[in-house]
C-alpha positions as CSV (number, residue, x, y, z in Angstrom):
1,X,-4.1,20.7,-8.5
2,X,-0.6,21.0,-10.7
3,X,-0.3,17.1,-9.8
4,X,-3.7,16.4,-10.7
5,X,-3.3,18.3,-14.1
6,X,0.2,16.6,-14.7
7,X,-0.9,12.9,-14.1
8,X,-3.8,14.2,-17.0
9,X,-1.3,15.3,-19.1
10,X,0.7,12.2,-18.7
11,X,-2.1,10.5,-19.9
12,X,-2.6,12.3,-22.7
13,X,0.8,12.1,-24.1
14,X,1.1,8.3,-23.5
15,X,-1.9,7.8,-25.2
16,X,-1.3,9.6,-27.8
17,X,1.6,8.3,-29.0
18,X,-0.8,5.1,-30.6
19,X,0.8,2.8,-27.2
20,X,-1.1,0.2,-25.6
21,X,-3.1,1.1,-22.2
22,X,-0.5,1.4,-19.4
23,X,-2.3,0.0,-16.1
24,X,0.1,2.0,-13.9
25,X,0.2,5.4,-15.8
26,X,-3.6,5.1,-16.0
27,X,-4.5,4.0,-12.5
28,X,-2.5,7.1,-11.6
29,X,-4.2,9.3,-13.6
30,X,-7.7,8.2,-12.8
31,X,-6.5,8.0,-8.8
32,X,-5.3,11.9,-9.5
33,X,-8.5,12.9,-10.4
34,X,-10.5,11.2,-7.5
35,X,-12.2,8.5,-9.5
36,X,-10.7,5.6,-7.3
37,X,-12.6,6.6,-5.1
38,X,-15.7,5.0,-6.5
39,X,-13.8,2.7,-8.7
40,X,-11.3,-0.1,-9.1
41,X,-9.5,-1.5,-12.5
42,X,-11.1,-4.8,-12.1
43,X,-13.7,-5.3,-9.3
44,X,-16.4,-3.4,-8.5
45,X,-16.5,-0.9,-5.5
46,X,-19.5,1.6,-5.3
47,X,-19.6,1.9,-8.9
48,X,-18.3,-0.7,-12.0
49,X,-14.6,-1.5,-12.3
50,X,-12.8,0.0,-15.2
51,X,-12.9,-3.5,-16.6
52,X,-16.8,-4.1,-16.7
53,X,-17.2,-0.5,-18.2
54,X,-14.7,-1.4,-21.0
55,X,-16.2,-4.6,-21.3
56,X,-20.2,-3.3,-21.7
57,X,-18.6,-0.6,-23.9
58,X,-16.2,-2.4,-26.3
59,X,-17.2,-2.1,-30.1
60,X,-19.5,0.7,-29.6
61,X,-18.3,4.2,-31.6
62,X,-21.0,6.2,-29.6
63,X,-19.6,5.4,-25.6
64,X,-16.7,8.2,-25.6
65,X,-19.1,11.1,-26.3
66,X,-21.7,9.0,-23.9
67,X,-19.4,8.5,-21.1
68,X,-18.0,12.3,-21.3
69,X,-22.1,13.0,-20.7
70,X,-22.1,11.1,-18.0
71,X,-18.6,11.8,-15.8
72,X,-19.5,15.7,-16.5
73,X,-23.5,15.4,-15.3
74,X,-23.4,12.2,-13.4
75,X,-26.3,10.0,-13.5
76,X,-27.9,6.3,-12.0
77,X,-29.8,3.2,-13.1
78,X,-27.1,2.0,-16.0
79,X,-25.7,-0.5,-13.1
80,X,-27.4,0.0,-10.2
81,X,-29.5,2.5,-8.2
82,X,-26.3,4.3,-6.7
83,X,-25.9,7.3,-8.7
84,X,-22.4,8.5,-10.0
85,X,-21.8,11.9,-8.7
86,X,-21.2,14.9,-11.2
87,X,-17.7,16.1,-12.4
88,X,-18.1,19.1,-13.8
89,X,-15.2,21.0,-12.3
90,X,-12.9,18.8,-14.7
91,X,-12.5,20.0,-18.4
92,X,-13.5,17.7,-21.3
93,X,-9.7,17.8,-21.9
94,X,-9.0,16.5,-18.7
95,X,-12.0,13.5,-18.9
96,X,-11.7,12.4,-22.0
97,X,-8.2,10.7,-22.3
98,X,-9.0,8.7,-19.1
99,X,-12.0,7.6,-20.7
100,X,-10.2,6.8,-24.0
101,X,-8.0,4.6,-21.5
102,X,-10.8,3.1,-19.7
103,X,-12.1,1.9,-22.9
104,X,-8.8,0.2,-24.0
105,X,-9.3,-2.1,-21.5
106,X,-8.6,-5.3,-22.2
């Protein structure tokens, strides 16, 4: 638990410091909170990759409150009929910097 909350703390200070996305320090943090388990950074596994989620989402000022929605109550059909389990044991403090990162995706 203290290494998954460190790894989320990481993120948070590396992202807030204004830096460009990190691959490394973010794969870690995602892969500290269990989401590599159903994701990959750029091909899909049982869900999308990181990329095609940054990709569909690029541009759009309403995905970061939309995404926190879904990682917290899960949910199905936006890319296929597998749904995405909920994550409602993590805080919005811990899910939102790693979807902030997700979303600088390049």
């Amino acid at each position: 638990m203290i290494h998954k909350l460190f790894s989320v703390l990481l993120l948070v200070g590396f992202l807030g410091i204004g830096s460009a996305v990190n691959a490394q320090e973010l794969q870690a943090s995602l892969a500290a909170v269990g989401c590599v388990a159903c994701h990959k950074m750029d091909a899909p596994l049982v869900g999308p990759s990181y990329k095609q989620v940054a990709d569909k989402y690029r541009g759009d000022s309403a995905a970061p409150a939309l995404l926190l929605s879904k990682v917290k109550q899960g949910g199905s059909g936006t890319w296929g009929p597998i749904p995405m389990a909920p994550h409602a044991h993590l805080s919005e403090e811990q899910i939102q910097p790693l979807i902030d990162g997700i979303l600088a995706i390049e």
